[in-house]
N, C-alpha and C positions, 0 to 999 in steps of 0.2 A: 548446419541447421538441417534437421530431417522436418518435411511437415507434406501434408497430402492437400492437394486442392480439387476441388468438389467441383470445378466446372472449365472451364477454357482458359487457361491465362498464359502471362510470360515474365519467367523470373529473370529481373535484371536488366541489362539493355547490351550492347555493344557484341563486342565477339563471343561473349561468355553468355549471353543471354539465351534463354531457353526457353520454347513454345511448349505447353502442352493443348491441343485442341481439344483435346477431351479430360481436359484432369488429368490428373493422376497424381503417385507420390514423387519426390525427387530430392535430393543433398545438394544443398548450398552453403559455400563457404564465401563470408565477407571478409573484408579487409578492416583495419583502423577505422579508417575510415567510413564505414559504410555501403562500401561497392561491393558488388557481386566480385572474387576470383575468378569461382568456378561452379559452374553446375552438374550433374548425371542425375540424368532422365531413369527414374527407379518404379517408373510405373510399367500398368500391364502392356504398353504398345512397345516396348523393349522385353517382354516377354517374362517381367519378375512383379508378381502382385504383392501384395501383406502389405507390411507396414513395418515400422521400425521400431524395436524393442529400445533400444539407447544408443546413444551417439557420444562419442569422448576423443580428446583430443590430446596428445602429448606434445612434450616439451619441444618435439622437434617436429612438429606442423604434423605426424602422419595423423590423417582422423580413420578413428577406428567405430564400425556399423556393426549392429549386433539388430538383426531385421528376420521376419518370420516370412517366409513366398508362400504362395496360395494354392499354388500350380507347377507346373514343371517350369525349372527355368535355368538359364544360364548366367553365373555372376559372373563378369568380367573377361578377361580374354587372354590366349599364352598361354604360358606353360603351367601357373597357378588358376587359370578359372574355374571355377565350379560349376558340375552342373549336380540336378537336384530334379532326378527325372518323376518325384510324390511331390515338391516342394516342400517344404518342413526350414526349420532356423538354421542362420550360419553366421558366422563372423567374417568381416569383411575389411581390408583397410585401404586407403588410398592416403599416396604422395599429400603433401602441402601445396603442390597445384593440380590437384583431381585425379592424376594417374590412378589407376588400379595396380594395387602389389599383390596380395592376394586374397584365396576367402578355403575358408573351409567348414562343413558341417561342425554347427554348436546344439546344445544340449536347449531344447525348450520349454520359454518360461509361461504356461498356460494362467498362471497369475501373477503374474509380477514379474520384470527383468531389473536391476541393479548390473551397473556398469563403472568401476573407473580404472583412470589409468596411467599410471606411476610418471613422474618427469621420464625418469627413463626407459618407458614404454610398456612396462609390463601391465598386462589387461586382464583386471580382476572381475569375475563376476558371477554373480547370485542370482541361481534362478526359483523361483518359488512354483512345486510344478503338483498336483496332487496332495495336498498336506505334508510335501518333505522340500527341503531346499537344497540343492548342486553349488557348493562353493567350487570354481574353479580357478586356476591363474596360468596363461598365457604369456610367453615372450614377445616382444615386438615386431618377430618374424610370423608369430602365430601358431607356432609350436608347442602344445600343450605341457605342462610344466608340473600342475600337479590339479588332482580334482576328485571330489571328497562328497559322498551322498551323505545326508541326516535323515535319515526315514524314521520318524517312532514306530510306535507302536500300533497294533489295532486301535480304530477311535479317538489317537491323540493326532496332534496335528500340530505343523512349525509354517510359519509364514514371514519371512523375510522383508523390509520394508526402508529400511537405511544402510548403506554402505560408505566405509571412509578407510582409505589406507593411508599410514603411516611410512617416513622418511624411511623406518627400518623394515618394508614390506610386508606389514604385519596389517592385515585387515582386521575392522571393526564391523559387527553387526551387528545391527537391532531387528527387534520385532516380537511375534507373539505367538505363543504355544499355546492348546490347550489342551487338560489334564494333565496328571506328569507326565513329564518327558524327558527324556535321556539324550542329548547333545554330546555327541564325543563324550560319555561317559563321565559328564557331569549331570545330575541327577535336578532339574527342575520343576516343580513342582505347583499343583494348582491351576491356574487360569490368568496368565500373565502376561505380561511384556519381558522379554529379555534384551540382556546385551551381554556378547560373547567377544571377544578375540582371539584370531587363529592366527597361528604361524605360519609361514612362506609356504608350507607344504599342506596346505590348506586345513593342519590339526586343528582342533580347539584347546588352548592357553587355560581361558578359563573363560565360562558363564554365569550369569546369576539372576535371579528375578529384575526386576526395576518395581519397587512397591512405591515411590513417594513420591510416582507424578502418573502419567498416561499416555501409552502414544508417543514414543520416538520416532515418530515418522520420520523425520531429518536429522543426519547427525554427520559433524564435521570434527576434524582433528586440527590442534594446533602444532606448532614446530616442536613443542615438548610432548606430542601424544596424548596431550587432554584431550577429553572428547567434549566438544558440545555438542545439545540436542537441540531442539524446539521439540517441547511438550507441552502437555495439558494438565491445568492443574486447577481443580474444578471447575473447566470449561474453558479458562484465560489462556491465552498462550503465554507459555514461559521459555526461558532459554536458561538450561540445565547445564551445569558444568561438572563434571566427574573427572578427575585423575586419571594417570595412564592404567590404573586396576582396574577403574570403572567405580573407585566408592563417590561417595556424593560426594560436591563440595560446594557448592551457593546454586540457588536459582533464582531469578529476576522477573517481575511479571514484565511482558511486552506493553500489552495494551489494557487497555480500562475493557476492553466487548468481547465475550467469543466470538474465534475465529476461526477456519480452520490453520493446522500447524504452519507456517510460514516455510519455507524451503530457504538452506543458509548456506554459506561459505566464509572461509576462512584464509586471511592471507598469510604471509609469511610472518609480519608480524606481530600476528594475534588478533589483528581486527577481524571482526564479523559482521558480515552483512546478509541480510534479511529482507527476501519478497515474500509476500502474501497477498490475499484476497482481503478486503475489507468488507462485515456485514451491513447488512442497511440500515441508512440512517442517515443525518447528517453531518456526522464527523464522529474520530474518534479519537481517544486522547491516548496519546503514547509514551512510553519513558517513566518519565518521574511526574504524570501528569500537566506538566504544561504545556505542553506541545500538540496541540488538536491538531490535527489533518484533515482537511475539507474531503468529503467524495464530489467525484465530478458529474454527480446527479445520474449517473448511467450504472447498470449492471454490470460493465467492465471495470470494477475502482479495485487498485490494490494499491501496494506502497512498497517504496524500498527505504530498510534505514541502516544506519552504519553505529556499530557499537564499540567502543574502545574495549582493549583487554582485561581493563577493569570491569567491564561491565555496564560502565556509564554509557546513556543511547548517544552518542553527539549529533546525530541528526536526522529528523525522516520526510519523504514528500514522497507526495499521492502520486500515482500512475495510473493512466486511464485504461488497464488491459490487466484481465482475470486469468485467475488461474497462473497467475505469472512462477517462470524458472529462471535460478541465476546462475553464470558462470564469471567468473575472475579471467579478464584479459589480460594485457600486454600491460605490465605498473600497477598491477592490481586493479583497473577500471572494470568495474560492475558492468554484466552485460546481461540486460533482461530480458527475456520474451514472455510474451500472452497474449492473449485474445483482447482484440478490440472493437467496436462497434459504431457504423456508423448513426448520422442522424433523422434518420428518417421517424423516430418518436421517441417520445420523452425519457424511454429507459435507454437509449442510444448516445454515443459522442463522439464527435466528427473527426478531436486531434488529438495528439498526443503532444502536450508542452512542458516536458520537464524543465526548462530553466526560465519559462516565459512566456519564451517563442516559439510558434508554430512551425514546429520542424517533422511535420508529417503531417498528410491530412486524408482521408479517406473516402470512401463512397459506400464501402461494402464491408460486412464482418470481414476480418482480418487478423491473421496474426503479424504482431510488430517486433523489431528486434531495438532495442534501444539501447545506446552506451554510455554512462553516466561517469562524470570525473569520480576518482576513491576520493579523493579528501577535498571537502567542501568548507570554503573558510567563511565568515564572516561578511554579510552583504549592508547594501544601503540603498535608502531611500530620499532622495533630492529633489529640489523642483522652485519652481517659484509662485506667486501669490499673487494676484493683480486683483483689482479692484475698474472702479470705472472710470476712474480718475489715476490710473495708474499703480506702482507696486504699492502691495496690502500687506502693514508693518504690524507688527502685534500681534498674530491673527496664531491660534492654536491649532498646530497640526499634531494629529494623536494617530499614532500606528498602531490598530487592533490585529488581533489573531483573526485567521480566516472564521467566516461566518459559520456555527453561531454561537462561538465560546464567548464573545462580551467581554474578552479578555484582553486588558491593555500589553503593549508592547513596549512603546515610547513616544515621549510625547516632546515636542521641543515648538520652538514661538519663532515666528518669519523676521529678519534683521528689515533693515530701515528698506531695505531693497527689495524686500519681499519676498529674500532668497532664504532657504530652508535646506539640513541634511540632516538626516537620521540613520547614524551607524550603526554597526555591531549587532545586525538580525541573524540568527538563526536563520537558516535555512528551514523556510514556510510560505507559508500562503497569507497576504495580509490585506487588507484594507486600510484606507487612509480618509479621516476626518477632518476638514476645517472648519474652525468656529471661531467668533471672532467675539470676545470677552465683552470689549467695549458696543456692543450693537450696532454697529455699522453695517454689518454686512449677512446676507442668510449664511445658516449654515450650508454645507455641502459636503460631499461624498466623490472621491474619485471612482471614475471619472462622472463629475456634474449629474451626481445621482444624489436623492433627496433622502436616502436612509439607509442603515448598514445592511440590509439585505438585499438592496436591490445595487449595492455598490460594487465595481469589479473588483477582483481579484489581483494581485499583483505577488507573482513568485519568485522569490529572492533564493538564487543560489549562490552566494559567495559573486555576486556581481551587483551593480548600481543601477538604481530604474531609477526614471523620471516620470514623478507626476506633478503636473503645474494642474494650478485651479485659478479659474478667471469666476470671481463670484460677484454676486448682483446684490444691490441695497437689499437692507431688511427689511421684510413685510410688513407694513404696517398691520396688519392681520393677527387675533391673539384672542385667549379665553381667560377668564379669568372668574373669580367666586369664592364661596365658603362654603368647606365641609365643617360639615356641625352633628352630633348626637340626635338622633331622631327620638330621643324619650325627653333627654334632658336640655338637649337645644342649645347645647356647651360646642363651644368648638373644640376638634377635636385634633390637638396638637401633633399627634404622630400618625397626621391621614397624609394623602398625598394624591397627583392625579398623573394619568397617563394616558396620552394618547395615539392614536393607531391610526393610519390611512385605511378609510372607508374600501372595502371591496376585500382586500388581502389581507387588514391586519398584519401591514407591516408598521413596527415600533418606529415613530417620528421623535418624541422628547416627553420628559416627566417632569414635574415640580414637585418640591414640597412646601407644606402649608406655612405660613411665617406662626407669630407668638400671637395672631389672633383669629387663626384658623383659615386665612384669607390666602387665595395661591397665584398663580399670576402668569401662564406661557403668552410669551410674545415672539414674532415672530416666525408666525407660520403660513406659511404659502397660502392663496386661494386653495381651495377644495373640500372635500367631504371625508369627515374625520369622526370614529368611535374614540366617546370620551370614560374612561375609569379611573372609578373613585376606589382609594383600599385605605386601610387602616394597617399601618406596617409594625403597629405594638401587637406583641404576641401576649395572650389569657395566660394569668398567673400560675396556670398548670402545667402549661402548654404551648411550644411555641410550635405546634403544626397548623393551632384555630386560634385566626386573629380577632382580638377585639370585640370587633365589628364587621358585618356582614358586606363585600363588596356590592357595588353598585356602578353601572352605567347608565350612561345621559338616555333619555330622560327620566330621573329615578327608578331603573327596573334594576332587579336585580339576577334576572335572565338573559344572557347575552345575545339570545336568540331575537330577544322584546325590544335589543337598541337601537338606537334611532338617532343615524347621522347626525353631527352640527356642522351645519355650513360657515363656512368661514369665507368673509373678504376682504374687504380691505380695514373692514373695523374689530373692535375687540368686541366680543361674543362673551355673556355671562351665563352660567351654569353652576349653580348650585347643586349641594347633595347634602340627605338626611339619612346618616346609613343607621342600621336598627344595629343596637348590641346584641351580642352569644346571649 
């Protein structure tokens, strides 16, 4: 991990732990686990400023630094250290315990660096410098091997933007030209996106436009050489599959919102995994549509999901930290980084809990490194049911999708003991409702929350939670009345009522009207609650304009004009006359 820190800190703890009092940049390598390895101090008080272009790691732990200096400096020490008496870019590697092996002056990427690097060590990389791009390729000693300028023409211009090498050292590149342009004397044309492949000797194989999406920002290879991308494809992000030529071959939307492109990886195989940024709002639905994913109310929301070789998404959950990058660890475990934010106001969030639990927690923006199992099976939700008089038998527990899809899950009823399991979740964010059929008891919301938006959250990754509810007699407390036609004074069969807690307009419970227009909620707690009336038949023409015009208590038809109905311990009547279209 290369990252720069803007004020005093210390990464890590123990012998490996590292002070910087003033900031600066620095490379840290974790373990499995979590724990710091090793650190080197890459800031200006060791005498190397800039920042780092890319960071990549081979099959045999050497990590390899591709970093810009600022100033004059000296990288490392012996008989390979560099010094860099303008400062300017270079390449850099160190051991799999921090050692320095060596560095030498690289080529710089003034827009753009692209870095990766073969299992068996060889370090490809693309620098985007002026309107032309430097493929070059590196052995794992650092010995230049071969390197290849693309300059067009006057006024055209090549920008470089995904890189992915193949088993047979054959790099992949995307990105975007414009005017024509002539790539290794392939001749492309217009104002485009391309994708090229070059040979070990950095030629170009062949290029071509990309016309039938946008934006290969990201693109990975499978064990046979497919490429896949994330692109755009009238705004959605899609994940694009092409052959080892590069022609099309299927693509899939990601999400229901634009977003920007997701950054992916791919294992051995076939599966692909995908972080992103999520836009604003309150969730967004992914896959095949049913799978919403909560944001966690902060500026930091993205997501990581896992997609089968076919294409099917098999599962996704929210991540509290933006801007997120993936890499594939040790068994193919997903290892994310991004920015996260504490809570000091409402666009802020304090932790990071991918499986539940609170396994990081914050005070300050930060960047987080998180490691997520690959393959996430099948979770559960258990618990048990009490009453006040002991376990609550009959009592309907319903697993909804996280707030505010209104989308059921499963639903199963508590045995004589009160005991309750609900298997075979998806990997998601859920909520859990009880309600108990026979009136015995209020409803409730885990945990002992009165409605599904102010209910917690409970995240199932292929592991078992428990939520018990201990619920209290039924309110005697309720509304009840007749919507009726305001011309014709007819009850009006297909109305219905609904009501909302006074203050926020959070949704408490609906009825519908029986066969004489008469409705009937029972069961609602003391408090102050906005009552609506609708007519849920749609006009012969039309089913955008119902009926009949809605209304709230006390017959207005402005929601801005209603006017609480208190409820206590009696039932409260409330009539409505709505006017017809």
């Amino acid at each position: 991990l290369w990252a720069t820190a803007a004020g005093a800190t210390t990464i890590g703890s123990g012998p490996f732990a590292l002070t910087l009092p003033n900031g600066g940049s620095y490379l840290a390598a974790y373990g499995p686990d979590g724990t710091v390895a090793w650190t080197k101090n890459q800031s200006a008080a060791d005498g190397n400023s800039g920042g780092a272009d890319a960071v990549a790691v081979d099959d045999s732990g050497q990590v390899v630094l591709w970093a810009t200096a600022a100033g004059a400096t000296t990288i490392g020490s012996g008989p390979f250290a560099l010094t860099l008496p303008n400062g300017g870019s270079y390449l850099a590697a160190y051991g799999p315990d921090g050692t320095f092996r060596w560095a030498f002056p690289h080529v710089s990427a003034s827009q753009g660096a692209l870095m990766q690097v073969t299992p068996a060590g060889d370090i490809w990389t693309v620098a985007s410098t002026f309107g032309s791009i430097i493929v070059s390729r590196y052995g794992a000693g650092g010995s230049l091997f071969a390197e290849t300028l693309y300059s067009p023409s006057a006024n055209n211009y090549l920008y470089a933007h995904g890189l992915a090498v193949d088993a047979s050292n054959e790099p992949v590149i995307t990105g975007v030209h414009f005017a024509t342009t002539d790539l290794g004397g392939v001749s492309l044309t217009g104002n485009s996106e391309f994708l090229a492949r070059m040979d070990g000797s950095t030629g170009v194989l062949w290029a071509k436009n990309i016309t039938d999406s946008a934006q290969h920002t990201q693109i990975a290879l499978d064990a046979s050489g497919n490429i896949l991308a994330t692109s755009s494809v009238a705004g959605v992000p899609t994940l694009t599959r092409r052959d080892a030529s590069g022609n099309f071959v299927s693509a899939r939307t990601l999400a229901s919102a634009p977003m920007p492109n997701p950054a992916l990886r791919v294992d051995a195989a076939g599966t692909t995994f995908l972080v992103g940024s999520m836009p604003a709002g309150p969730a967004v639905t992914f896959g095949d549509g049913t799978t919403s994913v909560p944001r966690f109310g902060g500026k930091g929301d993205g997501f990581l999901a896992r997609v089968s070789p076919s294409g099917t998404m098999a599962w996704v959950v929210s991540t509290p930290m933006a801007n997120p990058s993936i890499a594939l660890g040790d068994g193919g475990a997903p290892i994310v980084r991004g920015l996260a934010f504490h809570a000091s106001s409402a666009n802020k969030v304090s932790t990071i809990a991918p499986s539940g639990v609170q396994v990081c927690s914050i005070t300050t923006e930060a960047h987080l490194v998180a490691r997520y199992t690959p393959d996430v099976t099948a979770g559960s939700i258990a618990g048990t049911v009490t009453g006040p008089s002991g376990p609550a038998a009959g009592v309907t527990v319903s697993v909804m999708n996280g707030w505010p899809s209104w989308v059921p899950a499963a639903t199963t009823t508590t045995g004589a003991d009160g005991a309750y399991t609900v298997a075979g979740l998806a990997p998601g964010r859920y909520r859990v409702r009880f309600f108990d059929g026979a009136g015995r008891f209020q409803r409730q919301w885990w945990s002992a929350q009165p409605t599904y938006r102010a209910a917690d959250d409970i995240v199932v990754v292929g592991d078992t939670h428990t939520a018990d509810a201990t619920l209290t007699p039924v309110s005697t407390g309720g509304l009840r009345g007749t919507i009726t036609d305001a011309t014709t004074h007819a009850p009006i069969l297909t109305a219905s009522v609904q009501v909302f807690r006074a203050g926020d307009l959070d949704y408490v419970v609906g009825a519908q009207v029986d066969s004489t227009g008469r409705y009937r909620v029972f069961g609602l707690a003391p408090g102050s609650y906005l009552v609506r009336f609708v007519d849920s038949a749609c006009s012969a023409w039309s089913c955008v304009r119902r009926k009949h015009i809605g209304q709230w208590a006390p017959g207005v038809e402005d929601y801005t004009q209603a006017v609480p109905v208190v409820v206590t311990s009696t039932i409260v009547t409330e009539d409505a006359a709505l006017r017809p279209r």
